[in-house]
C-alpha positions, 0 to 999 in steps of 0.5 A: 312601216306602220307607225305605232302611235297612229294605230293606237289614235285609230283605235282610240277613235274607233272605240269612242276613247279619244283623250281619255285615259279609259284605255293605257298603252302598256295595258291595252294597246301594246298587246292588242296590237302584238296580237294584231300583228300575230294574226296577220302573220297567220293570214299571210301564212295562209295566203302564201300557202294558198299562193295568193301572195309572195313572201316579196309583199312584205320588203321590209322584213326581208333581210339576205345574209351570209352563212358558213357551213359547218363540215356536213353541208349544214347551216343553223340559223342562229337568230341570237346572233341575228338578233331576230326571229325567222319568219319563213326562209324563202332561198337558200344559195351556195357558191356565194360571192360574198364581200369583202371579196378576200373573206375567209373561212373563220375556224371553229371548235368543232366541226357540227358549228356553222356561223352567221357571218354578219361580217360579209355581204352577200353579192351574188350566186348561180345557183338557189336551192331547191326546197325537198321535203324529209320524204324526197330527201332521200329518194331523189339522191340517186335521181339525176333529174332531181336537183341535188342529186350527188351523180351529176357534178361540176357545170350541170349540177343544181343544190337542193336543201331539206327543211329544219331538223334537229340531228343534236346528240351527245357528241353533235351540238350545232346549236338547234335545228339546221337545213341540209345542202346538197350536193354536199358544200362544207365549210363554204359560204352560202347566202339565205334570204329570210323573211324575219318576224316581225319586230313585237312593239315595246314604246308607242314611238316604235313602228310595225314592220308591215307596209302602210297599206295595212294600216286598217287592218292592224289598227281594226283587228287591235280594237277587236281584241281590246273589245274582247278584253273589255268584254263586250261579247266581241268574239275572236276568230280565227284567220277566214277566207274573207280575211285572205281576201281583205289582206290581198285586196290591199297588196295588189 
C-alpha cells in the first residue's frame, strides 16, 4: 500500500509547497489524491480490456468470499454488508466447500434474498464459471458444448454466470442488480473473488490500497489536479495509450 502522507510531502515538492500552508490537506490533497486514484482505476480498466494486466496486479484489493444463492441461481452483491464498493468481479465458483465445514443454509423471508455469508470462508471449488454476455445467455442453454448449458448433468457439467441485471418488480426485491448461475445452484453456496475499489482517503494517516510501485504515479497525477485547481493552464486528459504504458512498465 501507498501511504498517504508520503503522497501528500511528494506533491508539496513537486509544486515547490514544502512547509507551508499555501496547499491544505482537507482542500487540496484529499481530492486530488481520490481523483488520482480515479484516474488510475480508469487506466486499469483499459489496460485489463486491452490485456495488458490481470486483475492479480493489484492483491491487495482482492477479497474471496462466500455467498448464498437465493431460490433462481442468483447472488446479489450487497456491498453494504460487504462494507466495500466492487470494483470488477473476476470468478464466480459454485459448489463450494466453505469453513466451518458444518455451516448451513440461513432461511430468509422471501425467496429472491441471497445473503453475503461474512460468517464462512471459502476453502475450495471444482468448478469457476464462465462469464456469458446477455446475447449468449439464452443461445448456448441447449448448446452441450457450451458451459452452462442444462443438458449435460452430474460429472461433466461446467457453470456459466451472466453479468449484472436488475430483475426488481413489484413481487421481486433482491436488493439491486444480481448475477445468474447456471446450470441452476438454489440456495447453495457458492464462493466470488472480486476485486474491491479502492478505499477513497478521509485523514492523511490513511493509505492507498495500490502497490508501492505506483507511487509516482498517484502523487505526479494529484500535483496535476491541484495545478489545474490552482489554474496554471494545466490541462486534464483523458486515460492515453502512454499512461497504459507508463502503469505497465511499473507492474511488470
Amino acid at each position: 500500500m501507498i501511504s498517504v502522507q508520503t503522497v501528500v510531502d511528494r506533491i508539496n515538492a513537486v509544486l515547490d509547497a514544502e512547509n507551508s500552508d499555501r496547499y491544505l490537506f482537507e482542500q487540496d490533497h484529499r481530492p486530488a489524491i481520490n481523483s488520482s486514484v480515479e484516474w488510475l482505476v480508469s487506466v486499469f480498466n483499459r489496460a485489463f480490456a486491452d490485456r495488458k494486466l490481470t486483475e492479480e496486479n493489484l492483491k491487495d484489493l482482492v477479497r474471496t468470499v462466500v455467498f448464498q444463492t437465493n431460490s433462481f441461481s442468483r447472488v446479489f452483491f450487497n456491498e453494504a454488508d460487504m462494507g466495500y464498493k466492487i470494483w470488477s468481479v473476476m470468478r464466480i465458483m459454485p459448489e463450494a466447500t466453505v469453513y466451518p465445514t458444518n455451516a448451513t443454509i440461513t432461511p430468509v423471508a422471501s425467496p429472491e434474498i441471497s445473503l453475503f455469508r461474512d460468517d464462512l470462508t471459502f476453502v475450495r471449488s471444482k468448478h469457476s464459471a464462465k462469464r456469458f454476455t446477455f446475447e449468449e445467455w439464452d443461445e448456448n442453454v441447449d448448446n452441450v458444448f457450451e458451459a452452462g448449458n442444462e443438458r449435460i448433468s452430474a460429472a461433466f457439467k461446467s457453470y456459466a454466470f451472466l453479468a449484472f441485471s436488475n430483475y426488481g418488480s413489484t413481487s421481486y426485491n433482491a436488493g439491486g442488480s444480481e448475477v445468474e448461475i447456471r446450470p441452476e445452484w438454489n440456495n447453495q453456496f457458492v464462493g466470488a473473488t472480486f476485486l474491491k475499489y479502492p478505499t477513497p482517503v478521509q485523514l492523511i494517516t490513511d493509505n492507498i490500497e495500490f502497490p508501492e510501485t505506483l507511487l509516482d504515479l498517484v502523487y505526479m497525477k494529484a500535483a496535476n489536479f491541484i495545478s489545474f485547481k490552482q489554474g496554471d493552464q494545466t490541462n486534464l486528459y483523458g486515460v492515453t495509450k502512454a499512461d497504459v504504458d507508463s502503469l505497465i512498465q511499473l507492474m511488470v
